[in-house]
C-alpha positions as CSV (number, residue, x, y, z in Angstrom):
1,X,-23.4,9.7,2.0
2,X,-21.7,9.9,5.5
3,X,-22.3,6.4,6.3
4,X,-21.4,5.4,2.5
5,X,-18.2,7.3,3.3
6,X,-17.2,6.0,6.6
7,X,-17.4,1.9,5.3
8,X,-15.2,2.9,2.6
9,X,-12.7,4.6,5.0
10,X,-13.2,0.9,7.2
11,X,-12.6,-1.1,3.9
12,X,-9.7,0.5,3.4
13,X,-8.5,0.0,6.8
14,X,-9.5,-2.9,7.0
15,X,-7.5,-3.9,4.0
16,X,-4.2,-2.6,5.0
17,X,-5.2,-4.8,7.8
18,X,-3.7,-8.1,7.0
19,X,-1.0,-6.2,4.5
20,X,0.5,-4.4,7.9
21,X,0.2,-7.1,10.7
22,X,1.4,-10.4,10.2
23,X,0.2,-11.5,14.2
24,X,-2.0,-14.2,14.5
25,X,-0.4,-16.8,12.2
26,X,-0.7,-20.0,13.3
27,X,3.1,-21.1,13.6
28,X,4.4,-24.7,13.7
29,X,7.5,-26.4,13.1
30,X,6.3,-29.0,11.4
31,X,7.7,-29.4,7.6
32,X,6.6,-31.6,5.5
33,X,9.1,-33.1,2.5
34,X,7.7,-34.0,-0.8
35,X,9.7,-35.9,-2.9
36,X,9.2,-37.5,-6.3
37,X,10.9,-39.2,-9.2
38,X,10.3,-38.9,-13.5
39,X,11.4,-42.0,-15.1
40,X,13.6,-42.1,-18.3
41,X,11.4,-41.5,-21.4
42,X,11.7,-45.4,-22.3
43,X,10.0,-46.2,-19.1
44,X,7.8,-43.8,-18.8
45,X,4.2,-44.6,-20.0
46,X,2.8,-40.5,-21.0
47,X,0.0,-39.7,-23.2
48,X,2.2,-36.9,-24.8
49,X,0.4,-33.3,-25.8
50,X,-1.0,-33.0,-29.7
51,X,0.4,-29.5,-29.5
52,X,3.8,-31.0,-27.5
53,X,6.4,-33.4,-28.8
54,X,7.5,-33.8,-25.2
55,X,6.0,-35.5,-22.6
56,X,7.4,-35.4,-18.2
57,X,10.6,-36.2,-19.4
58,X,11.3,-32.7,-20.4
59,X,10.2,-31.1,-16.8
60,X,13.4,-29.4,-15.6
61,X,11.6,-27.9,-12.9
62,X,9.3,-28.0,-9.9
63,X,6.8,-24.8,-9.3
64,X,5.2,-24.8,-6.1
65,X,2.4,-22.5,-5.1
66,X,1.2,-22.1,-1.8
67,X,-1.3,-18.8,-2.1
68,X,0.6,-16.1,-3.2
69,X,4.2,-17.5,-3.0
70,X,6.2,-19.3,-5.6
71,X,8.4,-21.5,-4.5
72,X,11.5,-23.2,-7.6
73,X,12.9,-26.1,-7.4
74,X,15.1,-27.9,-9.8
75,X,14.8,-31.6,-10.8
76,X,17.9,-33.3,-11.3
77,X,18.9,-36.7,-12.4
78,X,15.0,-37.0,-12.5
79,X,14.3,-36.6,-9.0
80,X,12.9,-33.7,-7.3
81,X,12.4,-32.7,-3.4
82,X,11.1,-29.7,-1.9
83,X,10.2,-29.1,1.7
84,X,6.7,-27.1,3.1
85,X,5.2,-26.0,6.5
86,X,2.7,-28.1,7.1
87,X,-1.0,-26.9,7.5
88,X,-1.1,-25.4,3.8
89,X,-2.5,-26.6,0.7
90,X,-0.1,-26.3,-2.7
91,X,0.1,-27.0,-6.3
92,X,2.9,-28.7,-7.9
93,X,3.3,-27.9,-11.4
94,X,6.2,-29.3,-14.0
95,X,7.7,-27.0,-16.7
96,X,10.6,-27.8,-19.3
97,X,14.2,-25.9,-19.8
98,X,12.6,-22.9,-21.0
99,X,9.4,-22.6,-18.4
100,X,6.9,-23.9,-20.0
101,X,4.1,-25.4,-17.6
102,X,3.7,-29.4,-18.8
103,X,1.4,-30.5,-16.3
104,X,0.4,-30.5,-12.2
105,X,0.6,-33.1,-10.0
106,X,-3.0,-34.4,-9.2
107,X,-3.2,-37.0,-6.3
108,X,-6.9,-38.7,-5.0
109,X,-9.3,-36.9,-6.9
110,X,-7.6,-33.4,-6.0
111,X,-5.1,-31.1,-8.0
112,X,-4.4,-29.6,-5.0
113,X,-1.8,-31.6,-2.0
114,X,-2.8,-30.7,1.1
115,X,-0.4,-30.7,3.7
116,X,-3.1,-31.0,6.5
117,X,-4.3,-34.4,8.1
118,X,-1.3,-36.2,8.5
119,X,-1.3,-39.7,9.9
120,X,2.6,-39.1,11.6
121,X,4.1,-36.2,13.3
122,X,6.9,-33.8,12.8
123,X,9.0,-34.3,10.0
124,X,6.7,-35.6,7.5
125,X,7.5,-37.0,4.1
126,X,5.9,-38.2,1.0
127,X,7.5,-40.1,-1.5
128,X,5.4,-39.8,-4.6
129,X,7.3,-42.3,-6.2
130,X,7.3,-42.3,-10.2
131,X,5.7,-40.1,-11.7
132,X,3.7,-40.2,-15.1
133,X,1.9,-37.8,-17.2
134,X,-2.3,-38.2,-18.4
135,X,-2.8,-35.4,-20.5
136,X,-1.9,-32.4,-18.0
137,X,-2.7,-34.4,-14.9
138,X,0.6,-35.7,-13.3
139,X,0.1,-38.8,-11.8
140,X,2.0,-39.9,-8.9
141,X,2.7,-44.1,-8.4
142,X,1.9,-43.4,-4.7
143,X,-1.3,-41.5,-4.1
144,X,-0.4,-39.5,-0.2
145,X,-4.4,-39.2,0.1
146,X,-5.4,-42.1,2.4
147,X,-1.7,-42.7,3.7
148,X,0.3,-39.7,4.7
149,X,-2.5,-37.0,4.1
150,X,-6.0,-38.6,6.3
151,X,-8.8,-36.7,5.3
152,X,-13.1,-36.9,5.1
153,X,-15.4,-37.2,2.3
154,X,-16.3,-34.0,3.4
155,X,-12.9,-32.3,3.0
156,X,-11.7,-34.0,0.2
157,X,-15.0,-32.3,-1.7
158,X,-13.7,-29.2,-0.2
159,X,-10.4,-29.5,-2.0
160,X,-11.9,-30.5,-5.2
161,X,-14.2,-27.3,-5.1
162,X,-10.6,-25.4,-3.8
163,X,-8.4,-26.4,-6.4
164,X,-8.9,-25.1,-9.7
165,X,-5.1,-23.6,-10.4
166,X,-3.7,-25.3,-13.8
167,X,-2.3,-24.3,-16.2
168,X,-3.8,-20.8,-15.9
169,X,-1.5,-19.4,-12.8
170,X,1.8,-21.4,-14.4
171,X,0.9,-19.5,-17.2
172,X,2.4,-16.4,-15.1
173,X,5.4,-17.3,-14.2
174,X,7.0,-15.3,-17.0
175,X,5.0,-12.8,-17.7
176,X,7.2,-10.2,-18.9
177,X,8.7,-12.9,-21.4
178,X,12.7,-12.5,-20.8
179,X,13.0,-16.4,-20.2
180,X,13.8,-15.6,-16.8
181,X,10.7,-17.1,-14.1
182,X,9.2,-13.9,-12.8
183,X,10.0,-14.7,-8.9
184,X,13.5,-15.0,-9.5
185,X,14.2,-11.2,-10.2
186,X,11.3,-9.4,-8.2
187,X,8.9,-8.9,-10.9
188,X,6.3,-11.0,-10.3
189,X,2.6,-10.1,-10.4
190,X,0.4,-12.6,-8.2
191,X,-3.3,-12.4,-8.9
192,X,-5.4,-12.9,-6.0
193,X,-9.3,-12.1,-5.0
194,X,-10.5,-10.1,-2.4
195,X,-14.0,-10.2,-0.7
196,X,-15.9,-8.3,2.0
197,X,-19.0,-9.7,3.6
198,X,-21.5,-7.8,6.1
199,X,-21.1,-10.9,9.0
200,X,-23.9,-9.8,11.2
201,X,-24.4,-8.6,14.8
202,X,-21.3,-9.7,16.7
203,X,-22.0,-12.0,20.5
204,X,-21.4,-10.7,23.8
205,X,-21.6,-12.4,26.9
206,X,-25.5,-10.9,27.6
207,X,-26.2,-12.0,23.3
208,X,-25.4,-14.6,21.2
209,X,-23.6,-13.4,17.9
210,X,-26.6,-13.1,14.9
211,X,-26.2,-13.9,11.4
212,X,-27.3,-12.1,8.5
213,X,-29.6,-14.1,6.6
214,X,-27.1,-16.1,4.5
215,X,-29.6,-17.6,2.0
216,X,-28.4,-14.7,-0.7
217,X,-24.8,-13.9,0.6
218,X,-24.3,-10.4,0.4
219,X,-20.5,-10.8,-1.0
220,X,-18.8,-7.6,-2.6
221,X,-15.6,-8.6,-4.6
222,X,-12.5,-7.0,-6.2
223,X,-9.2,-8.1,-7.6
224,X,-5.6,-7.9,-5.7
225,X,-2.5,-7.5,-7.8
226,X,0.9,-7.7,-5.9
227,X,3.9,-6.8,-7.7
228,X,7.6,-7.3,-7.2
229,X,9.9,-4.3,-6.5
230,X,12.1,-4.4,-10.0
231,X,9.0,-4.0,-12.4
232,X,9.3,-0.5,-12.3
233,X,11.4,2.5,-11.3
234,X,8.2,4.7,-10.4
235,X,5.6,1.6,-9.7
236,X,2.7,4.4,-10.0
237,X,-0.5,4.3,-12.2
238,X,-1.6,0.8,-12.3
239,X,-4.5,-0.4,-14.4
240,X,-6.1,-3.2,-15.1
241,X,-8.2,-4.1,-18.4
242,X,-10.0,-7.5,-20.0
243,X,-10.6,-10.1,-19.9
244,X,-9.2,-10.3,-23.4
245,X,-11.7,-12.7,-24.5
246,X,-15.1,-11.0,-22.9
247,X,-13.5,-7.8,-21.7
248,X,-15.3,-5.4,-18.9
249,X,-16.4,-2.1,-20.1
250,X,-14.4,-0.6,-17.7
251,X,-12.3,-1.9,-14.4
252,X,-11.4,1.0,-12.0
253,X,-8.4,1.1,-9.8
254,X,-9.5,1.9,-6.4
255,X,-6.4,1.3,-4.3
256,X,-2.4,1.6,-4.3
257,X,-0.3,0.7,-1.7
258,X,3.5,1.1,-2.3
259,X,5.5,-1.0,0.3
260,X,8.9,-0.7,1.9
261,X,11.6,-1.8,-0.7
262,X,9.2,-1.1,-3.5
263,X,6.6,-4.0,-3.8
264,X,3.3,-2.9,-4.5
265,X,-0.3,-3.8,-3.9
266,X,-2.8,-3.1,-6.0
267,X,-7.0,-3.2,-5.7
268,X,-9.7,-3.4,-8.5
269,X,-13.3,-3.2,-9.1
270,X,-15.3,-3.6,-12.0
271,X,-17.6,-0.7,-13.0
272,X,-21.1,-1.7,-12.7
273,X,-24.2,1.0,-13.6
274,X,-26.6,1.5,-10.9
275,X,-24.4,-0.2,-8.5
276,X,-26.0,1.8,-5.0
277,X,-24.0,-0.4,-2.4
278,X,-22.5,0.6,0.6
279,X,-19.3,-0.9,-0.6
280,X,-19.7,0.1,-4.0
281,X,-16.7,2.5,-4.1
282,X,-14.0,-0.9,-3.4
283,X,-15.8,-3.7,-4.6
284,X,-18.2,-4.9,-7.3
285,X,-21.1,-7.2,-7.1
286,X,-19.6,-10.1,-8.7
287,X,-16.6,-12.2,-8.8
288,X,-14.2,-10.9,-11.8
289,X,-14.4,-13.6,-15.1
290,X,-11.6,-16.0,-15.6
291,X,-9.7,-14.9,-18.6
292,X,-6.3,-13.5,-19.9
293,X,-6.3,-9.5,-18.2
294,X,-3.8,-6.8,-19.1
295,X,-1.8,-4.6,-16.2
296,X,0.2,-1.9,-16.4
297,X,2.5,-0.2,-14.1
298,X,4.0,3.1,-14.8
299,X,5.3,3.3,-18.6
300,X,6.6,0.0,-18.7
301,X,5.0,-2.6,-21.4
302,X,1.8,-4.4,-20.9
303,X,1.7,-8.0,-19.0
304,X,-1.2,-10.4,-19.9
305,X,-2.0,-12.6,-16.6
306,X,-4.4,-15.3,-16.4
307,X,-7.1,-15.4,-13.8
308,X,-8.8,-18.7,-12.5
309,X,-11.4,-17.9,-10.3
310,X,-14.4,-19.6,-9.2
311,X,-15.7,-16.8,-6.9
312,X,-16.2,-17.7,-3.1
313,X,-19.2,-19.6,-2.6
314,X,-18.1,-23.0,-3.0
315,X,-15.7,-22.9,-0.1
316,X,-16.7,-20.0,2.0
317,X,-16.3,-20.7,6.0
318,X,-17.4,-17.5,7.8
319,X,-15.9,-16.4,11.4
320,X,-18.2,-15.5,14.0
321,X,-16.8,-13.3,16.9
322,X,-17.7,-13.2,20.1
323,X,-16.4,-10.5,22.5
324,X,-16.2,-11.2,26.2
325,X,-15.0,-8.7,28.8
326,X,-14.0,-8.7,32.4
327,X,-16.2,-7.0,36.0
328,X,-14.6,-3.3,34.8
329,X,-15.8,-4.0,31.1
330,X,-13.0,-4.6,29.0
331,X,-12.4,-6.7,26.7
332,X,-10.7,-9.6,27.7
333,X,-10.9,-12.2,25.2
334,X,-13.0,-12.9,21.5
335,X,-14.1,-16.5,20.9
336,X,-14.9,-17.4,17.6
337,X,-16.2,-20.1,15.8
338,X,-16.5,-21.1,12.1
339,X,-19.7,-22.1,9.9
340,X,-20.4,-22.6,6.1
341,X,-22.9,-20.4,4.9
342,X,-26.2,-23.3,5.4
343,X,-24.9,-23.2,9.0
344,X,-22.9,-26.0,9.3
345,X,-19.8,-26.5,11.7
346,X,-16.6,-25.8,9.6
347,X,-12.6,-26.3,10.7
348,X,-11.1,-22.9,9.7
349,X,-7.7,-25.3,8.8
350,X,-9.2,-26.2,6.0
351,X,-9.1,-22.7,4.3
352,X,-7.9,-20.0,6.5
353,X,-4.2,-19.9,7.1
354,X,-3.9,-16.6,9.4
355,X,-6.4,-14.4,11.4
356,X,-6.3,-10.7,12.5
357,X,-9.1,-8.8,14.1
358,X,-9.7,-5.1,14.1
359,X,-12.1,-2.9,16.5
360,X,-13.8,0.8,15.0
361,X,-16.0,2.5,17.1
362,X,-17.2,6.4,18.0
363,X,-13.9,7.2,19.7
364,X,-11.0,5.6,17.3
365,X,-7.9,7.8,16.3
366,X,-7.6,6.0,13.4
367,X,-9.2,5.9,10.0
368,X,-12.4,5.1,9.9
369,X,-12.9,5.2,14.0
370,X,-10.7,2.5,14.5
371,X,-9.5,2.1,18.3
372,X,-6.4,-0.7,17.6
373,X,-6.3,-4.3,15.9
374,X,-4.8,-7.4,16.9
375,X,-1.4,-6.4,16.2
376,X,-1.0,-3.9,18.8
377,X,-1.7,-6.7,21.7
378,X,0.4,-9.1,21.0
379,X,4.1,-9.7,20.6
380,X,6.4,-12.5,19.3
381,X,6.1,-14.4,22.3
382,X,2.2,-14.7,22.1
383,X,2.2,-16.6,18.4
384,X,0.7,-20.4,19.8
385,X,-2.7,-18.6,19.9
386,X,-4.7,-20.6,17.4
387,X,-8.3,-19.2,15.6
388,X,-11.0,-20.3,18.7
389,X,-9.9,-18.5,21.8
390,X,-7.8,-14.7,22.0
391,X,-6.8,-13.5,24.9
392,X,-6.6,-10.1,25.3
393,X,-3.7,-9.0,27.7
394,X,-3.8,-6.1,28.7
395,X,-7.5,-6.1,28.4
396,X,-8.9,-3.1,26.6
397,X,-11.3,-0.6,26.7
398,X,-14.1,-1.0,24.1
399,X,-16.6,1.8,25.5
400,X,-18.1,3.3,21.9
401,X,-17.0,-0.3,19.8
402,X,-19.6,-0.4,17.1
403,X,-18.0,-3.0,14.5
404,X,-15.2,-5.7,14.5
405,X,-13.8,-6.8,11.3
406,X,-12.2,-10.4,11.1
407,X,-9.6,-10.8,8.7
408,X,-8.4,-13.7,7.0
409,X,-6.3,-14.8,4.1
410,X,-6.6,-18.2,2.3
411,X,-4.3,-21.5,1.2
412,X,-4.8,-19.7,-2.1
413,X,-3.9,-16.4,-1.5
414,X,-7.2,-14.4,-1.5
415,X,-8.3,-12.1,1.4
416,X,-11.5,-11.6,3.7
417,X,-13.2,-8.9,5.6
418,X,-16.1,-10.1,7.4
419,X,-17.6,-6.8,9.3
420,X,-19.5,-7.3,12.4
421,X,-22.0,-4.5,14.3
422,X,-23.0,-3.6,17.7
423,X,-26.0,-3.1,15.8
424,X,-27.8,-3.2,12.7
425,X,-27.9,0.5,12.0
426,X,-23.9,1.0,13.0
């Protein structure tokens, strides 16, 4: 019951990980514009919803989501443009005068736009051109894959396995139902997954970092809520319940973090009977359902979200560290490289858009025996480091390490823990 204890101390570290330290990001000034045009309704050629009188010549405005962020934009005149770092991945979704979703923008195959792979430099811009409407599929006149936005067969399948968004998350951007877009008063609710994977035995200069046999991933899941500051004076007891149409017996809250200004975050498992793993007290063995779920914050009334979900197998990349210290045995620098889960070579750009590392071991003043993370080595002047090579400066003592968690967070918003050991009873 100690050990059982101790991991779900880590997990909850390690958790607060990414929510405290935002070191590691990969920075660049690059922006890419994206920029497109609705034709009058006489021009336009739309196969119009059964359920819908209108067709794209009703959108009013642009919703883009990148993760967990929203980002409005107004059409005008017909003609949109909204800028974006590049080295993301968002959706573009069209919704009428009163916020209704109409359709997303759906470009080579993909209902995601990647903003990775681009054939010019800074500065970028794509000029979708006119824009037409196939059922809920916007359809651009120029397609950006294969011009602006180069990418594999490989990675265009990645994107296609990535980018099941819809109509299910436009669906929540008015949630409370006061015709106002939730984002634009602070209370939003952005549904994201969370998932922690046992990695394996972490590499050192004398070892080579070991795998745990990946052929049935040992994946332990939950269910992140993150809520704006204005949905509630107290922002205390938050639950979860659903989904509506195949609800769970019962989904336990296992984690509330209140943030400064009054955001929240919020953690869920579902219940599952005989459930025996280590992790079992923050995570559950499976991914949750996609359906319509019901949260509730304080007193205040019920909001039904939609969840799209596909789990994490189809585009899981896993880290592997490897630590590497100096003659006095300190830690000097962690190398890391990036494989799917048959072993396979995988560019962390394609899902991961920030890194942060965090060390526990026998003599850690922190919960859970953690001796420091990556936030407490680096400052604003050390953000070009990039997700292969870390150096440590100063080095640090690591005498009693026994696990390194590596932390990511996704194009889409969802987070990883992927725990290392010294050793395979740490």
């Amino acid at each position: 019951m100690k050990k059982k204890a101790a991991f779900i101390i880590i997990l909850l570290s390690a958790a607060l990980m990414l929510t405290q330290c935002d070191l590691l990001r990969i920075i660049t000034e690059t922006k890419v514009r994206i920029r497109g045009s609705i034709p009058p309704v006489s021009l336009a050629k739309t196969a119009l919803h059964t359920e819908d009188p209108e067709g794209l010549e009703a959108a009013r405005y642009v919703l883009l989501f990148e993760g967990n962020e929203y980002t409005l934009g107004d059409i005008q005149n017909g003609v949109f443009s909204i800028s974006r770092p590049a080295g993301t991945a968002v959706v573009l979704a069209f919704l009428d005068s009163a916020y209704n979703y109409i359709g997303n923008l759906f470009c080579g195959g993909l209902n995601v736009l990647p903003l990775v792979g681009h054939s010019d430099g800074m500065n970028i811009v794509i000029d979708l051109g006119d824009l037409n409407l196939d059922e809920y599929a916007v359809i651009p006149a120029h397609d950006p894959l294969g011009n602006e936005i180069i990418l594999g067969d490989r990675e265009i399948a990645f994107y296609q396995q990535l980018g099941r968004y819809y109509a299910a998350i436009a669906a929540n951007i008015d949630s409370d139902q006061d015709s106002i877009p939730d984002i634009l008063n602070e209370k939003h609710i952005l549904l994201s997954g969370q998932f922690t994977m046992r990695g394996g035995l972490y590499g050192t200069s004398a070892r080579t970092a070991q795998i745990f046999d990946n052929s049935a991933l040992d994946i332990r899941y939950s269910l992140r809520a993150e809520g704006g500051r204005n949905i509630s004076p107290e922002q205390e007891n938050i639950r979860l319940s659903g989904p509506l149409e195949d609800p769970y017996a019962e989904i336990t809250t296992w984690q509330e973090l209140y943030l400064d200004g009054g955001d929240f975050i919020a953690s869920f498992k579902i219940e599952a009977p005989n459930d025996s793993h280590m992790f079992v007290n923050t995570s559950s063995p499976a991914p949750f359902k996609m359906g319509t779920y019901r949260l509730s914050v304080g007193t205040q009334p019920d909001r039904h979200l939609k969840y799209s979900s596909e789990g994490v197998l189809p585009y899981l990349i896993i880290p592997v560290p490897t630590l590497h210290t100096n003659a006095e045995g300190e830690l000097s620098s962690v190398s890391l490289t990036y494989r799917f889960p048959d072993g396979t070579e995988a560019d962390p750009g394609l899902l991961f858009k920030d890194l942060s590392l965090q060390f526990d071991g026998l003599y850690g003043d922190g919960e859970g025996g953690r001796m420091f993370n990556i936030c407490n080595l680096y400052d604003e002047s050390m953000r070009d480091v990039d997700f292969y090579e870390i150096s440590i400066r100063p080095p640090r003592d690591i005498f009693g390490l026994l696990r390194v968690s590596v932390g990511c967070s996704d194009l889409l918003g969802n987070t990883y823990e992927y725990i290392w050991f010294k050793e395979i009873d740490s």
